[in-house]
N, C-alpha and C positions, 0 to 999 in steps of 0.2 A: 753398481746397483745391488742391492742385498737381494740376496733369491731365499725362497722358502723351497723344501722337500714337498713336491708332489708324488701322491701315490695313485697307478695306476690300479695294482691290483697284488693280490697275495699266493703265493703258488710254492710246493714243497722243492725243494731242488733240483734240477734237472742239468741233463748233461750236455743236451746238444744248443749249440751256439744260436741266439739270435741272429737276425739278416745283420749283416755290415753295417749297409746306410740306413736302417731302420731308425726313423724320427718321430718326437712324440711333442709335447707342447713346445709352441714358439720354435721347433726344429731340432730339439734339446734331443741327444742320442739319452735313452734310455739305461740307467745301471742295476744292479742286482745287489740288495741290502740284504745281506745272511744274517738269521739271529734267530737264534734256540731251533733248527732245522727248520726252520719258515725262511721266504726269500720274500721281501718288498721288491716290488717295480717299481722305480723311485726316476725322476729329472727335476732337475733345478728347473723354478718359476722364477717371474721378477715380479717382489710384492708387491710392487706396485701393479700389478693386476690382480694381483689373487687377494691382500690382505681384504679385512671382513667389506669394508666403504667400497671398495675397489669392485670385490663381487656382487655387491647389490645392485651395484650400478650397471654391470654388466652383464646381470640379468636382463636387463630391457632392452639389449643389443644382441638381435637376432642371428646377427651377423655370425658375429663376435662365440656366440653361442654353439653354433653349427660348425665352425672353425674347432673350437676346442673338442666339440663331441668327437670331431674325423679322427684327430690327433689321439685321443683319448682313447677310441674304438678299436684303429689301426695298433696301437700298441698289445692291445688284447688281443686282437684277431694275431697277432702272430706270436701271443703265448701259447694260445686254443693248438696251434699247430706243432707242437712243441711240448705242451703239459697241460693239466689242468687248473688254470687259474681261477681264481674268486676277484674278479671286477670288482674295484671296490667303485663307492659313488661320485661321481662329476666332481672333479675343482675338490676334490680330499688333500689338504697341503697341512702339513706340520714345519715348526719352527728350523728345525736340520736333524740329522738321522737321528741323535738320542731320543726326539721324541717319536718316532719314528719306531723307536726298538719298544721305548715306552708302551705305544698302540699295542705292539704285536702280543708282548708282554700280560697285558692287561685284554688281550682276547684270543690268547693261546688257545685254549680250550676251544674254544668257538669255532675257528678258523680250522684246526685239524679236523673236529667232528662236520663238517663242510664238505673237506677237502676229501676224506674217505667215502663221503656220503655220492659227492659226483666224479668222484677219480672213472679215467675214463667214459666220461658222458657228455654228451656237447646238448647242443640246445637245437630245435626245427623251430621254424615260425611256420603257419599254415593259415593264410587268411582265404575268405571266399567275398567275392563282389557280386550283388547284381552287377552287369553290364549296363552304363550311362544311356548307351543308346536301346538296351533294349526298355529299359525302364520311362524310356521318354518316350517311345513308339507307344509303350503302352497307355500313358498317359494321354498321348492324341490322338488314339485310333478309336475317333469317330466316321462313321459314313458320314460322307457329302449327302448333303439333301439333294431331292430330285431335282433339276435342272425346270422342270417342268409345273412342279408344284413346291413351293418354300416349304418347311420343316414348318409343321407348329413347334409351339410352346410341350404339347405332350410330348411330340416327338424329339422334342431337344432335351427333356429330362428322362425319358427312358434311353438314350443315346449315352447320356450320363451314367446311370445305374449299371450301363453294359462296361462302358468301360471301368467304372469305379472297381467293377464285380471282376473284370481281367486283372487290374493290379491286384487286388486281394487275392486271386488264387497264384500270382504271378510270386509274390511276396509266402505263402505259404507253400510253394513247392522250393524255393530258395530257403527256409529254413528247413523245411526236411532234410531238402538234401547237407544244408549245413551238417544238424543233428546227426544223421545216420555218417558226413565224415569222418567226424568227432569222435563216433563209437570207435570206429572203427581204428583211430588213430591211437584213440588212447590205451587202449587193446594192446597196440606193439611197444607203447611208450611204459618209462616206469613212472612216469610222475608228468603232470600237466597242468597247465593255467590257462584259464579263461579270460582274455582280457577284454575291458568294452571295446564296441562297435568304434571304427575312428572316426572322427570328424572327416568327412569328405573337402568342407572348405578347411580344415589344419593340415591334411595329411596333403592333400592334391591329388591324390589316387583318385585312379576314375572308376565311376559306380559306385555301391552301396553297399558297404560291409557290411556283412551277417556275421563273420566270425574269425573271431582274431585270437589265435589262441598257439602259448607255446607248448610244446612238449620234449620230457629228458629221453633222452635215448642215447641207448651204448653205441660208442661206436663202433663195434662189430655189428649189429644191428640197423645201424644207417643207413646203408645201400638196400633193403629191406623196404625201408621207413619208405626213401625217395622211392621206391619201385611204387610203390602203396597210391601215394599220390600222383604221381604220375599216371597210372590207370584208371581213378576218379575224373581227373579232367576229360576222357571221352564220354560221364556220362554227367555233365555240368552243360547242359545245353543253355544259352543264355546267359551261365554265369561262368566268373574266372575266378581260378583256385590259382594263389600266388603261395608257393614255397620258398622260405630261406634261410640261409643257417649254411655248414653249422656253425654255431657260435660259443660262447663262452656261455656256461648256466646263469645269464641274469634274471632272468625270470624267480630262479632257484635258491639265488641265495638271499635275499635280502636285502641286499647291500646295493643294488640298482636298479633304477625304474629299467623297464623292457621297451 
């Protein structure tokens, strides 16, 4: 079966040895393409998944998809530990290493002013949720009518206004608090991204994102970072602050959606 050169990601040379059994697509161990003091993360594909027909179609197989990102991710996440890598983008494969050298060649420049710009910087994710249930209580927290006498028609639209008027301040102290974490975050951070709200039925995370956003931070400064967040979540009453990281700078370079 003819394989195409997949690139995981680009990173200056380093000394210390990847994991043993470290696997990346299809299971394929991972190698290291040196050329002009740049280093490809490179494994053989079978073009018969990757050529151009093959990926279109494997875009609409979700499956398929979420398989290759773990593979894909996993191979980063254990350069992140190791050096600092530039993630290149999902399913990036060339014909075999020449062109391979070709790429690095033709975005030399690119790739160093990058690679000095996040040496030693990892990546924090910091989202905030309403909470599902609190956001549903509020949405139902009508009083019972009396037992005694049935609710009018007035009283069933002022019952409405009460609660409409509970999610609207419920929804406007979730983004303050958003806002004032964000200050505070990007303060310790050198650089930061704002990314939209997630879809609740795409992600399946429960509740309602306010704020999804990444931030660079050295990692001498990291244990910092978490400390930071960490102490925000005792005053998230109602709502959850999810931390993660660290990761490789996608958000940062270009070269990956986050």
């Amino acid at each position: 079966m003819t394989g195409l050169r997949y690139v995981y990601a680009v990173c200056r040379p380093f000394g210390t040895p990847l994991q043993a059994e470290l696997t990346g697509i299809g299971g394929a161990p991972p190698a290291l393409l040196h050329h002009h003091g740049l280093v490809a993360v490179v494994s053989t594909v079978p073009e018969a998944d990757f050529c151009e027909e093959a990926l279109k179609a494997h875009l609409e197989d979700l499956d398929w998809l979420a398989a290759t990102a773990r593979a894909h991710e996993g191979v980063v996440d254990a350069l992140t530990t190791v050096t600092t890598p530039l993630p290149l983008r999902l399913a990036t494969v060339f014909r075999d290493d020449s062109a391979v050298r070709t790429m690095i060649e033709a975005r030399e420049e690119h790739f160093r002013s990058l690679l000095d710009r996040l040496h030693d910087r990892v990546e924090w994710g910091v989202k905030v949720y309403v909470e599902t249930e609190t956001a549903e209580s509020a949405e139902s927290a009508e009083p019972a009518p009396s037992p005694a006498r049935p609710a009018s028609g007035r009283d069933y639209l002022r019952r409405r206004r009460e609660s409409s008027h509970a999610r609207e301040e419920q929804w406007q102290r979730a983004e303050r608090f958003a806002h004032g974490l964000h200050e505070r975050l990007a303060e310790r951070a050198e650089e930061f991204r704002l990314h939209p709200a997630q879809n609740a039925a795409l992600s399946g995370a429960r509740g309602q994102n306010v704020l999804n956003a990444a931030y660079l931070v050295s990692r001498k400064h990291s244990e910092e970072f978490v400390e930071l967040v960490d102490r925000t979540k005792d005053e998230a009453a109602g709502l959850r602050v999810e931390l993660t990281g660290p990761w490789a700078a996608y958000s940062f370079t270009g070269e990956a959606a986050s």
